[in-house]
TIPA-30132 format. One record per residue: residue number from 1; x negated, y negated, z of N, C-alpha, C in turn. Coordinates in pm, whole numbers, m for minus. Layout:
<zados>
ZADO   num      nxx      nyy      nzz     caxx     cayy     cazz      cxx      cyy      czz
ZADO   NUM        X        Y        Z        X        Y        Z        X        Y        Z
...
</zados>
This chain:
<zados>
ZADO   num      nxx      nyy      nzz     caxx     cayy     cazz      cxx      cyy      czz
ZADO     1     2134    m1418     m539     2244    m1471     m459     2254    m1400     m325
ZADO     2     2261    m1252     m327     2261    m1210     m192     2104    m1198     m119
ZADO     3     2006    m1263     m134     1910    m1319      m55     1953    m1418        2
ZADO     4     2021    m1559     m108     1970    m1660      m32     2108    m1610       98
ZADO     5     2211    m1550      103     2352    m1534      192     2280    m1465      303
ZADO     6     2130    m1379      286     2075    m1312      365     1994    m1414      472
ZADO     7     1923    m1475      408     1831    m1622      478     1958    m1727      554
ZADO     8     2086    m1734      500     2163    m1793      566     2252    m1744      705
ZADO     9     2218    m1672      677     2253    m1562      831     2184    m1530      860
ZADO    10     2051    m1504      862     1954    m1524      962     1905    m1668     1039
ZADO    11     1916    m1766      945     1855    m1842     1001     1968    m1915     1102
ZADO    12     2092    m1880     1037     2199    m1916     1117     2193    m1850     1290
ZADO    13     2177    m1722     1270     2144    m1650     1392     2034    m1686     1512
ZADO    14     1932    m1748     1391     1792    m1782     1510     1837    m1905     1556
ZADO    15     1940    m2000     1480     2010    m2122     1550     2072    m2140     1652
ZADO    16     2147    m2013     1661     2247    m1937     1803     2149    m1947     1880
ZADO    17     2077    m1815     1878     2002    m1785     1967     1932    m1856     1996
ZADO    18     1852    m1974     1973     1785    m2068     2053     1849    m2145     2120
ZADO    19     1984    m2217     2060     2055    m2294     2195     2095    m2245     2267
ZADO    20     2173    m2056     2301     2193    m2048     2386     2140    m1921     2443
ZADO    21     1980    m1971     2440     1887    m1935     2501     1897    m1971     2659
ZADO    22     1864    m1872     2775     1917    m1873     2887     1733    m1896     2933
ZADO    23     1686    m1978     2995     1580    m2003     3065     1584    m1970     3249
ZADO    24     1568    m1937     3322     1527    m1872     3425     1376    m1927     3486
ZADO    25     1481    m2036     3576     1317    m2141     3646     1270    m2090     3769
ZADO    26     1192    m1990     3859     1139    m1940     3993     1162    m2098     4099
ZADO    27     1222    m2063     4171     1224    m2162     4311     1135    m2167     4425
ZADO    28     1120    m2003     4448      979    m1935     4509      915    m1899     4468
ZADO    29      809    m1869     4559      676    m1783     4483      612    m1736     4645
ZADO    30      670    m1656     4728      605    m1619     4842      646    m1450     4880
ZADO    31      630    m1428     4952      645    m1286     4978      706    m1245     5183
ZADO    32      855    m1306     5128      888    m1332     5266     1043    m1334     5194
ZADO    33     1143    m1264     5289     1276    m1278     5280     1325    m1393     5270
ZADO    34     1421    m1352     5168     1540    m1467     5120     1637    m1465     5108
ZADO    35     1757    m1489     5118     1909    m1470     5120     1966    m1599     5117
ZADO    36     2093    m1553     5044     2228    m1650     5114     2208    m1788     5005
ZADO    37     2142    m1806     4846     2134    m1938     4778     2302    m1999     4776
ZADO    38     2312    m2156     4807     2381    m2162     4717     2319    m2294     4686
ZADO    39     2396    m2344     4554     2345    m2424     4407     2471    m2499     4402
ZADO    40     2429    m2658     4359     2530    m2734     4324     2452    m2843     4251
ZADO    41     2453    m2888     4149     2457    m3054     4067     2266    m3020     4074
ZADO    42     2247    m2884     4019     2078    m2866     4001     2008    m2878     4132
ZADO    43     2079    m2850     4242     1945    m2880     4384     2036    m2669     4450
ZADO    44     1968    m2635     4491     1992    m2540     4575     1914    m2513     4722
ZADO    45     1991    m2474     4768     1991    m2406     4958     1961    m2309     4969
ZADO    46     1871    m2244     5063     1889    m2089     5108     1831    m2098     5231
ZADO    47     1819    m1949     5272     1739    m1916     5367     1684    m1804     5369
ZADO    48     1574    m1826     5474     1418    m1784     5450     1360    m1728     5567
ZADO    49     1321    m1588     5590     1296    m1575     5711     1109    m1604     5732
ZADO    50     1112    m1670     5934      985    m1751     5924      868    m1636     6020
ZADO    51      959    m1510     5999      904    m1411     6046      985    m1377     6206
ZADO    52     1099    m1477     6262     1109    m1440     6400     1249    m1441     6348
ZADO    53     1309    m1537     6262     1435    m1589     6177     1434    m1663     6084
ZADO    54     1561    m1633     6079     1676    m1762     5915     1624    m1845     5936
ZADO    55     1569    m1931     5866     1571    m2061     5886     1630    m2159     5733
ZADO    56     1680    m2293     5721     1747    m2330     5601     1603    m2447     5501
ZADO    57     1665    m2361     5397     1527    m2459     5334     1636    m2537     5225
ZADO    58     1596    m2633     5131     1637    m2717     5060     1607    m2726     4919
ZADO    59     1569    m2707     4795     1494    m2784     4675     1606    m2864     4615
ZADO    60     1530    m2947     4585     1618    m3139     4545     1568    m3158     4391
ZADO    61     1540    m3003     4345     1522    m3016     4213     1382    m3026     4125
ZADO    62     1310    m3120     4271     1176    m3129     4260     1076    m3072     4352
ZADO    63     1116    m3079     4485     1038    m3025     4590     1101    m2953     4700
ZADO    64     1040    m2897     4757     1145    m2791     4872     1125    m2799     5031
ZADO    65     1192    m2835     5117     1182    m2935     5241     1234    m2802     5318
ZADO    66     1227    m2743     5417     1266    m2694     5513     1319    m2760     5608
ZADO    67     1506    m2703     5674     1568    m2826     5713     1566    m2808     5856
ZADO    68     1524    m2647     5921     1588    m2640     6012     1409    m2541     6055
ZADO    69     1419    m2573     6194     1295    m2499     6225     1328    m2432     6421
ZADO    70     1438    m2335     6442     1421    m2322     6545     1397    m2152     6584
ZADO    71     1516    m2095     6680     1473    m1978     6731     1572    m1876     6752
ZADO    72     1668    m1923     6659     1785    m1866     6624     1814    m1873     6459
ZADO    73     1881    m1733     6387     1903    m1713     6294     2048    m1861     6188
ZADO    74     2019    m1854     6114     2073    m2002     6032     2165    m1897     5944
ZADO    75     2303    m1919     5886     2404    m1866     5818     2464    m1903     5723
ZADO    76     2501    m1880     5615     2606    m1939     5522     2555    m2055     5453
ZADO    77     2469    m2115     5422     2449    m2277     5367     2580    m2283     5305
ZADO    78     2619    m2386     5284     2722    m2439     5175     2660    m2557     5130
ZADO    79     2607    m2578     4998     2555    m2684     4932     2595    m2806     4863
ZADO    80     2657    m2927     4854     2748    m3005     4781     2634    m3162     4810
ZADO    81     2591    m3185     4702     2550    m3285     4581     2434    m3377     4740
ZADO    82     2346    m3259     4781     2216    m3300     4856     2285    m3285     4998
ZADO    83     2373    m3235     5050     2428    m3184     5159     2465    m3094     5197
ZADO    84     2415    m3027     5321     2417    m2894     5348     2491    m2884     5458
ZADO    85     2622    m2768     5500     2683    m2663     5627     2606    m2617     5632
ZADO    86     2616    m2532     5754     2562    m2417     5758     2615    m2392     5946
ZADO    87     2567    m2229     5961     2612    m2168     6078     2497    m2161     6160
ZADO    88     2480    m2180     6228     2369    m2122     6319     2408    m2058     6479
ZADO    89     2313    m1984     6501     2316    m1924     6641     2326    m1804     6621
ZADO    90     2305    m1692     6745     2339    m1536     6773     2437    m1512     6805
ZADO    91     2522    m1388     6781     2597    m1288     6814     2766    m1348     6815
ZADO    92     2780    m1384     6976     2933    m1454     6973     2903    m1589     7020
ZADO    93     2838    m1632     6973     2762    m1811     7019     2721    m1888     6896
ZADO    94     2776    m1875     6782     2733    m1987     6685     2771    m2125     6625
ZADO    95     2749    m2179     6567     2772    m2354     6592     2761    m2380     6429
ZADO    96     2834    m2484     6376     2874    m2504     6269     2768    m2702     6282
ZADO    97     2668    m2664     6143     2551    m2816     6143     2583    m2883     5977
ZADO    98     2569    m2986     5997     2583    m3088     5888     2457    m3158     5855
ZADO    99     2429    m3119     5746     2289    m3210     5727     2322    m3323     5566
ZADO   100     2319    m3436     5661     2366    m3529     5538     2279    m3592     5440
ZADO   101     2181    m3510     5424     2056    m3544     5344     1950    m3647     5407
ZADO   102     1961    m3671     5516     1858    m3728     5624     1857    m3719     5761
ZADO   103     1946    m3662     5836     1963    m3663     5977     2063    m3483     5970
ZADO   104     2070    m3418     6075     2153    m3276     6110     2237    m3300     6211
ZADO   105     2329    m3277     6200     2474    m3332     6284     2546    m3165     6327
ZADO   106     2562    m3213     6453     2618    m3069     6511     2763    m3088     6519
ZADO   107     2848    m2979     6432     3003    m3063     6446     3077    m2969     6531
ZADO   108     3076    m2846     6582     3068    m2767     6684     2985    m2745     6787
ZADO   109     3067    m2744     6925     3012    m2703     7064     3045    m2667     7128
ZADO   110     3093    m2524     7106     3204    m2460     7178     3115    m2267     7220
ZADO   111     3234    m2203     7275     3146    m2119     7280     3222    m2004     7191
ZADO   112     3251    m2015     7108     3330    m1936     6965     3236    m1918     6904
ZADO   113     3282    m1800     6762     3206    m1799     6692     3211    m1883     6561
ZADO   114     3162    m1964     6504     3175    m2073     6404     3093    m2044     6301
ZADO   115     3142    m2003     6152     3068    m1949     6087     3152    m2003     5935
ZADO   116     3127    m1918     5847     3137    m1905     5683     3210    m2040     5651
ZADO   117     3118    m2140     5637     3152    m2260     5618     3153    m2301     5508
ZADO   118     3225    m2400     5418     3211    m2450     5317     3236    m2564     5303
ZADO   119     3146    m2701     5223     3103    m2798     5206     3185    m2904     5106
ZADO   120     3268    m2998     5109     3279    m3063     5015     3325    m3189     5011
ZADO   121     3176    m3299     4968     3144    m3407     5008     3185    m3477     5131
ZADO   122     3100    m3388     5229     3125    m3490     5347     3198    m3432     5462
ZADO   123     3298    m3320     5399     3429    m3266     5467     3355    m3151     5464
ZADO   124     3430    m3030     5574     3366    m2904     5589     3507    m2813     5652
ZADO   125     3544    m2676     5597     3598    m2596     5674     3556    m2482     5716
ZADO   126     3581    m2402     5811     3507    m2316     5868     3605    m2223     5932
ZADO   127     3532    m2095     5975     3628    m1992     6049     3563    m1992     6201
ZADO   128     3683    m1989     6295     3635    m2042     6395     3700    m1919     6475
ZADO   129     3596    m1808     6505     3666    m1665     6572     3763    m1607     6420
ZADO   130     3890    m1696     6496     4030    m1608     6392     4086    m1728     6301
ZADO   131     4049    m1820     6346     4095    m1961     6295     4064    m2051     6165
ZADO   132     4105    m2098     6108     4033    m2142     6003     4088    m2323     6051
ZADO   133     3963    m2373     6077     3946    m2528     6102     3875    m2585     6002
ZADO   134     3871    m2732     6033     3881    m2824     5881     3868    m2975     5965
ZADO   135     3744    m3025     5904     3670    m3133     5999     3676    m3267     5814
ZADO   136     3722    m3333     5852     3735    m3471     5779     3663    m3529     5776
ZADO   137     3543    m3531     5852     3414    m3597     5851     3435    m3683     6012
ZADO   138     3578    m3686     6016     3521    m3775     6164     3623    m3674     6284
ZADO   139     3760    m3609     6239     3837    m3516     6362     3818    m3377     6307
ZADO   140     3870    m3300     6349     3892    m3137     6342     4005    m3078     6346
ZADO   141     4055    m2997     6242     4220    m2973     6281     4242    m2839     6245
ZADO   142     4291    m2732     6307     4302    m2599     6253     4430    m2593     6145
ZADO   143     4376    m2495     6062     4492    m2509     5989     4528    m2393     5972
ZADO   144     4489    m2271     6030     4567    m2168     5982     4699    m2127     6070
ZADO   145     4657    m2147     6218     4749    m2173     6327     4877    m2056     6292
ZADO   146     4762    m1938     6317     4830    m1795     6318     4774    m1704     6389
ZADO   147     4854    m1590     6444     4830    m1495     6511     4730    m1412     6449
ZADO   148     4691    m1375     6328     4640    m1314     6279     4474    m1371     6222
ZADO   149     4387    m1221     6222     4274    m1258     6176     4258    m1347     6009
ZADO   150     4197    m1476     6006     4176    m1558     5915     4008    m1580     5860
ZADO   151     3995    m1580     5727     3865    m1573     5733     3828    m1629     5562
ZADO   152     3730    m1652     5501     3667    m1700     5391     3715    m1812     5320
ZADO   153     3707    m1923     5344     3759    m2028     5352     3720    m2077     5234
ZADO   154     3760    m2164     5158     3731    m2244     5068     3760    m2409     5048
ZADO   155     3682    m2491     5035     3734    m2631     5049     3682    m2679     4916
ZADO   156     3804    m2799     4851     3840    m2820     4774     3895    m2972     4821
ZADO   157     3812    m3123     4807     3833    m3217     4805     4018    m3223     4882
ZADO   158     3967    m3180     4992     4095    m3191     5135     4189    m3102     5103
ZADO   159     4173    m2976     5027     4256    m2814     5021     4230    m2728     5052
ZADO   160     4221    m2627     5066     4155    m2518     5159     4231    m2359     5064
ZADO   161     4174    m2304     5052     4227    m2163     4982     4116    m2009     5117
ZADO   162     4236    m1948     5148     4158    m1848     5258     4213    m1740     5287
ZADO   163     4181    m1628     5331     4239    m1492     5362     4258    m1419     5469
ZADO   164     4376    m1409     5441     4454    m1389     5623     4475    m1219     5600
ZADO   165     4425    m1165     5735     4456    m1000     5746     4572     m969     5813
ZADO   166     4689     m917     5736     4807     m865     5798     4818     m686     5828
ZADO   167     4719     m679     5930     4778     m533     5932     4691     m455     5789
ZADO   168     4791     m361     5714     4691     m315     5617     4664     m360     5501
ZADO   169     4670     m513     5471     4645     m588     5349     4561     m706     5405
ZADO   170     4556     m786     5273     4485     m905     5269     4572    m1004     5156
ZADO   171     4618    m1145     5234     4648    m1191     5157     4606    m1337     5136
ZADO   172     4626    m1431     5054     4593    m1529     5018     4671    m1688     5041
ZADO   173     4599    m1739     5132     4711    m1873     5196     4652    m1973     5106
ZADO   174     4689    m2094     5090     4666    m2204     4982     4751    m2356     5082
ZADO   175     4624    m2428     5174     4692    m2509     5229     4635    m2672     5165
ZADO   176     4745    m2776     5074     4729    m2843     4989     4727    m3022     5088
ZADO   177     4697    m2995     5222     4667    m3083     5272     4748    m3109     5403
ZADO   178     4877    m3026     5356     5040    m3118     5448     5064    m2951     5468
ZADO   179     5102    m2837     5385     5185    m2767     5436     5083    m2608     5366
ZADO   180     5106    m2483     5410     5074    m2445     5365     5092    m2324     5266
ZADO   181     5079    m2242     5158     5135    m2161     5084     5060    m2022     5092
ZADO   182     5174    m1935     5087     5114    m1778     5024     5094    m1803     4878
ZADO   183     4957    m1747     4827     4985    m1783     4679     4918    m1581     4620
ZADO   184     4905    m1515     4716     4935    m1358     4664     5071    m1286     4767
ZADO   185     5096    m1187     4707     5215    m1087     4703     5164     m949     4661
ZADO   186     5081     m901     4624     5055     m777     4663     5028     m678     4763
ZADO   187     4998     m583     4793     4964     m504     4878     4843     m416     4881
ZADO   188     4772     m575     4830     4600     m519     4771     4561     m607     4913
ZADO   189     4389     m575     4868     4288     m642     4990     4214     m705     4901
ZADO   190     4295     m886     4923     4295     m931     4891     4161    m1043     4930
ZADO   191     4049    m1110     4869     3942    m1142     4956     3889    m1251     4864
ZADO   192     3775    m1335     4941     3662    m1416     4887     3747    m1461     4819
ZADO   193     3844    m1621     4842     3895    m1745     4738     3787    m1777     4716
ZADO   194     3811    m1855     4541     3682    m1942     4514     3787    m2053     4498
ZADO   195     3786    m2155     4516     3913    m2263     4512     3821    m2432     4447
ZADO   196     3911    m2453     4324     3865    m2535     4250     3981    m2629     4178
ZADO   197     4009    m2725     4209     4108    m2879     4177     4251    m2790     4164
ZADO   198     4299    m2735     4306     4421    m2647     4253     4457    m2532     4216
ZADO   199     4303    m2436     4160     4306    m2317     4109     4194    m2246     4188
ZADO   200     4293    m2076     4209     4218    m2049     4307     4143    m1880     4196
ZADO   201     4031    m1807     4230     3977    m1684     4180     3994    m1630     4300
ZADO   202     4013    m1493     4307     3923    m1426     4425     3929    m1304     4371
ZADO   203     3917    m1178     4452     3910    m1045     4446     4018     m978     4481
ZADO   204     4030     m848     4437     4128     m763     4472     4113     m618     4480
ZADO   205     4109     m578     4572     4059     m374     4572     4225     m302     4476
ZADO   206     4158     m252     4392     4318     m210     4307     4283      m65     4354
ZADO   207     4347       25     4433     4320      154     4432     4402      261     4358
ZADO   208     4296      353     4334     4355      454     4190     4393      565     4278
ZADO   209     4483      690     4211     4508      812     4281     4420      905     4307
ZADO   210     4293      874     4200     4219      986     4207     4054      916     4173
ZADO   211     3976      937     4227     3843      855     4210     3844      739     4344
ZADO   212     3724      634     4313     3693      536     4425     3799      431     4352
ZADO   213     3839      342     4457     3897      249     4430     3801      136     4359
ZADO   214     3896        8     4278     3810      m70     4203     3835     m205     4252
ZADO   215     3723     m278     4267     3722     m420     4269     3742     m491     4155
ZADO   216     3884     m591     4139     3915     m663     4032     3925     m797     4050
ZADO   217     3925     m893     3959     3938    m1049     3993     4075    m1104     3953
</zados>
């Protein structure tokens, strides 16, 4: 009797462990810098340096297309279901590009800096210097429309979750289309929304009296 209870928990175990067996598929195979993936609905983005710069490459799951081929460094992809943001340009001169899975659309032309963009279907928000703007696919509208430094934006099918620096904190704004909300109250440094149908993650530096401070979620 306690054999066969032995064979039944094992074999029960090798049942686990094969479904949730974690497989790990290579995207590359070259010997050249890479940074910055992001992944959505099985296709992922990155970038790739072509020895002078960033440049943005693509895989569609099956094959891998390089999207962008110039002479300036490429930033941030934001990836959503075969469509790519992204930042491009040097220093205090960069420009916010839309690639709608066949043509690259420049939705900035200014001389700001336009960067950490994020993608979702079609719509894009971005930090613009101090600003956090928000393009509908056809106008542009800032929405943080504050004195203060604004930055890591998150878009969420026409919501936006992002982090505004007051002095010696970081806190967390939540704007739901029309108006917008504080949705932290601490006196942590508060950072990186991940913002998803309403619900937002991010980070928080919790600091201790004695030792390094800790990053919490």
């Amino acid at each position: 009797m306690l054999g066969l209870l032995w064979f039944i928990l094992i074999t029960f175990l090798l049942i686990c462990s094969t479904a949730y067996a974690v497989t790990n598929t290579p995207i590359t195979n070259n010997n050249v810098l890479k940074v910055g993936p992001s992944h959505h609905n099985g296709q992922i983005a990155w970038l790739a340096s072509d020895g002078d710069d960033l440049e943005l490459f693509f895989w569609d799951g099956f094959t891998t297309t390089q999207i962008t081929n110039n002479s300036v460094d490429e930033s941030k992809p934001s990836l959503y279901n075969g469509t790519i943001a992204w930042s491009s340009g040097f220093g205090f001169n960069s420009e916010i590009y839309y690639w709608d899975g066949s043509r690259t659309i420049q939705i900035t032309n200014n001389s700001l800096i336009d960067r950490e963009p994020s993608l979702y279907n079609g719509t894009i928000a971005w930090r613009s210097n101090n600003e956090i703007l928000y393009w509908n696919g056809s106008t542009t509208k800032n929405i943080s429309r504050n004195s203060f430094p604004n930055s890591d934006p998150s878009l969420y099918n026409g919501t936006i979750a992002w982090a505004v620096e007051y002095g010696q904190d970081k806190q967390l704004l939540y704007w739901g289309g029309s108006t917008t909300t504080q949705i932290s109250s601490s006196s942590l440094w508060n950072v990186w929304p991940s913002l998803y149908d309403g619900k937002v993650a991010w980070m928080s530096i919790v600091p201790f009296s004695s030792g390094p401070d800790s990053w919490e979620i």
